[in-house]
C-alpha positions in Angstrom: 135.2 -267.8 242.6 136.6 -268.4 239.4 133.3 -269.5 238.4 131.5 -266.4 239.3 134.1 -264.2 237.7 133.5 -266.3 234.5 129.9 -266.1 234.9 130.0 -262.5 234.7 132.3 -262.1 231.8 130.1 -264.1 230.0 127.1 -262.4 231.2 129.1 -259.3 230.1 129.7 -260.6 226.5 126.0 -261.4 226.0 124.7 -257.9 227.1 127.1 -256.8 224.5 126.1 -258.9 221.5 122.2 -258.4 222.5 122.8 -254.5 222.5 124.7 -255.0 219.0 122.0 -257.4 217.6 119.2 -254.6 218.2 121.4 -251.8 217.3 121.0 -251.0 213.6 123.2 -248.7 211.9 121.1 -246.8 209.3 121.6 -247.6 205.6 121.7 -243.9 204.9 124.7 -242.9 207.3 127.1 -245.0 204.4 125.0 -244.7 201.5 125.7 -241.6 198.7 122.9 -239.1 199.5 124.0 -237.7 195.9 124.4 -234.4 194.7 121.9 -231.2 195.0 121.9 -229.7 191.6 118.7 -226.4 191.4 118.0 -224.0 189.0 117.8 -220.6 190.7 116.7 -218.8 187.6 112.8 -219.1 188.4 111.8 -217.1 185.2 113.5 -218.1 182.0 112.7 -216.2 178.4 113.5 -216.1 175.2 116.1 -212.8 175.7 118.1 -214.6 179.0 121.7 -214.5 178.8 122.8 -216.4 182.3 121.3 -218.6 184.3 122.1 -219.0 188.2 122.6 -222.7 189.6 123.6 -223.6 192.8 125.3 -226.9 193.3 125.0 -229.2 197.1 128.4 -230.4 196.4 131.3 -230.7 193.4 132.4 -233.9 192.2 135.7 -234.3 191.8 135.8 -235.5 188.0 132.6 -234.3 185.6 130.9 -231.6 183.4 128.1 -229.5 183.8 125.6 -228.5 181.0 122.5 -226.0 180.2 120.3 -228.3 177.6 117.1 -227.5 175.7 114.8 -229.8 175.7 110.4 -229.9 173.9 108.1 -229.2 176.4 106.9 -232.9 176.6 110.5 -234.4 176.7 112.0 -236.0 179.2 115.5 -236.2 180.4 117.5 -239.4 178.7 120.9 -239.2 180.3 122.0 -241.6 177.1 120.9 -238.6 174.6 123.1 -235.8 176.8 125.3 -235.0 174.0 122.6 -234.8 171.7 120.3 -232.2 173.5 121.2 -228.6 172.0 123.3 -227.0 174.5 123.4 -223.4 175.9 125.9 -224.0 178.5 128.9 -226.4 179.2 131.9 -226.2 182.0 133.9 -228.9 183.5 133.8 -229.2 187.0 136.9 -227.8 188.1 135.5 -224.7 187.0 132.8 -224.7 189.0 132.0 -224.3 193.0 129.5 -225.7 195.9 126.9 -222.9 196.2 125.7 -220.5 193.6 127.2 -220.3 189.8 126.3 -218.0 187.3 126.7 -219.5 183.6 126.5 -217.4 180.8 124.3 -219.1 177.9 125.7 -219.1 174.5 122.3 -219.2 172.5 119.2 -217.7 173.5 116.7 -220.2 174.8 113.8 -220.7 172.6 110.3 -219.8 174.0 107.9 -223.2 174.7 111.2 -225.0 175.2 111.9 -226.5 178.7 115.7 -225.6 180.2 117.2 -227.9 182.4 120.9 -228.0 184.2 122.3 -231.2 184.0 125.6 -232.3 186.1 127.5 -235.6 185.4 129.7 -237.2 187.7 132.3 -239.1 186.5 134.3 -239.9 189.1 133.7 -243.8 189.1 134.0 -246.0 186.8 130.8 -245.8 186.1 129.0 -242.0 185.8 125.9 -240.5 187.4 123.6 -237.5 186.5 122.3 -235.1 188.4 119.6 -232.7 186.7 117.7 -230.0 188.2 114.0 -229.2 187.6 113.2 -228.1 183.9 112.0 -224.7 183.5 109.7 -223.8 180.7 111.0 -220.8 178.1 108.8 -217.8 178.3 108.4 -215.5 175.3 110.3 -212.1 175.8 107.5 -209.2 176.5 107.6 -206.9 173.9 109.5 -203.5 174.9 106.1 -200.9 174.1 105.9 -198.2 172.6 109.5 -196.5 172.7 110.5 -193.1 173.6 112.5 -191.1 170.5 112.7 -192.7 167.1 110.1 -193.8 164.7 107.5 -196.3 165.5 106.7 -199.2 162.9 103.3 -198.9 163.0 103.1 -195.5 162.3 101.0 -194.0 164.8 101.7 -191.8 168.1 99.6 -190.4 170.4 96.1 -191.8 168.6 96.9 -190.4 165.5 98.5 -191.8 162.2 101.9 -190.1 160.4 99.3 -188.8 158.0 97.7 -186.8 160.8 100.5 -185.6 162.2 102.5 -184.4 159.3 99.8 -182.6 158.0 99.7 -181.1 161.1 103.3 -180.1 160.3 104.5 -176.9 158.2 107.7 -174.9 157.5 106.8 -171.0 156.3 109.8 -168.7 155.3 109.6 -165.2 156.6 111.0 -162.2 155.7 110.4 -159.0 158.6 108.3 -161.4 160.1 105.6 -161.9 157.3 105.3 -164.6 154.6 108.4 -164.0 152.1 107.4 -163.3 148.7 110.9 -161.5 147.1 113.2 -164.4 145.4 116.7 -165.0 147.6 119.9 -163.3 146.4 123.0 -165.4 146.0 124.4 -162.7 148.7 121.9 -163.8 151.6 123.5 -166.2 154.0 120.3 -166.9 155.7 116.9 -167.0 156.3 114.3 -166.7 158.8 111.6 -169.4 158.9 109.0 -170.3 161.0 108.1 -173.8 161.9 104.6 -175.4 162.9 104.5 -178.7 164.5 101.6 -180.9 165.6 100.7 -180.5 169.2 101.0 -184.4 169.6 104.6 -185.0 169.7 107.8 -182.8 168.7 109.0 -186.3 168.1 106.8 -187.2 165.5 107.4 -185.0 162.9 109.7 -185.9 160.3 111.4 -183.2 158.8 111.6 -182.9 154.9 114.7 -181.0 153.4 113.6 -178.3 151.2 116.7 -176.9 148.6 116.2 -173.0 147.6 117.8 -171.9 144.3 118.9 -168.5 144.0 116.7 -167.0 141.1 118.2 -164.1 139.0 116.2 -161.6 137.4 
């Protein structure tokens, strides 16, 4: 009986080392599967003022920064402190999930942006960088509504054209005045003409009447 009993318990013990030797724990259920660091901005120009990042995780020790780098550079994590930088925060300012960092230059267009997180909770550190997103130029704002354009032109037609289109006639009983003003008048009436393009696009010219004595 004793026999039998030890029989099984050893029968037992092999079962149990077979099942262990073909049981595998995977590599990746101890290893560091790192931190998730992406760029939620998707269109970056030359007039952006934040950014949005979202972060997998936060390490406990570390900075974060917003670098600038050419458009055919890559990423040197030795040359971090050397990349011009729009952006920098210690970790303990930030948070897993979505930041938003305000820049503090404007990126420059044809430049590549890239968010780069170092972990330095070890000994030794580790970066984590997002995808680079290339700077595109600012569209211009158009033609704008009230005030002067630079190029001089509204509507099709040049300043020229518009202020000749343009008049000021001073009226007395509703015809063309032709008596001098008295230093007793206190007003006047006038009548204005303006080109049918744009009210805006006239420019008014001061005009200083001098009392003329007879």
């Amino acid at each position: 009986m004793q026999y039998t009993k030890r029989n099984k318990m050893l029968s037992v013990l092999l079962s149990i080392l077979m099942i262990l030797s073909v049981w595998t724990v995977p590599a990746s259920a101890f290893a560091d599967e790192g931190i998730s660091v992406t760029l939620q901005t998707a269109e970056i120009t030359s007039e952006t003022s934040s950014v949005s990042v979202s972060l997998s995780k936060v390490p406990a020790s570390g900075i974060l920064r917003v670098i600038e780098l050419d458009a055919g550079e890559n990423y040197s994590s030795a040359n971090l402190n050397n990349y011009k930088s729009l952006h920098f925060s210690v970790v303990s300012t930030l948070k897993a999930g979505s930041n938003t960092l305000a820049l503090t230059a404007k990126p420059a267009a044809g430049k590549k942006l890239m968010v780069v997180l170092r972990d330095s909770t070890n000994t030794e550190t580790q970066d984590y960088t997002s995808s680079a997103v290339t700077v595109k130029a600012a569209e211009s704002g158009g033609s704008s509504s009230g005030g002067s354009g630079d190029s001089g032109q509204t509507g099709g037609k040049t300043e020229a054209e518009i202020l000749k289109n343009c008049g000021i006639e001073i009226l007395q009983n509703d015809k063309t005045r032709t008596e001098k003003f008295r230093e007793t008048e206190t007003s006047s009436q006038v009548k204005v003409t303006l080109d049918d393009s744009s009210l805006r696009s006239c420019k008014g010219s001061g005009a200083a009447f001098r009392s003329v004595q007879g």
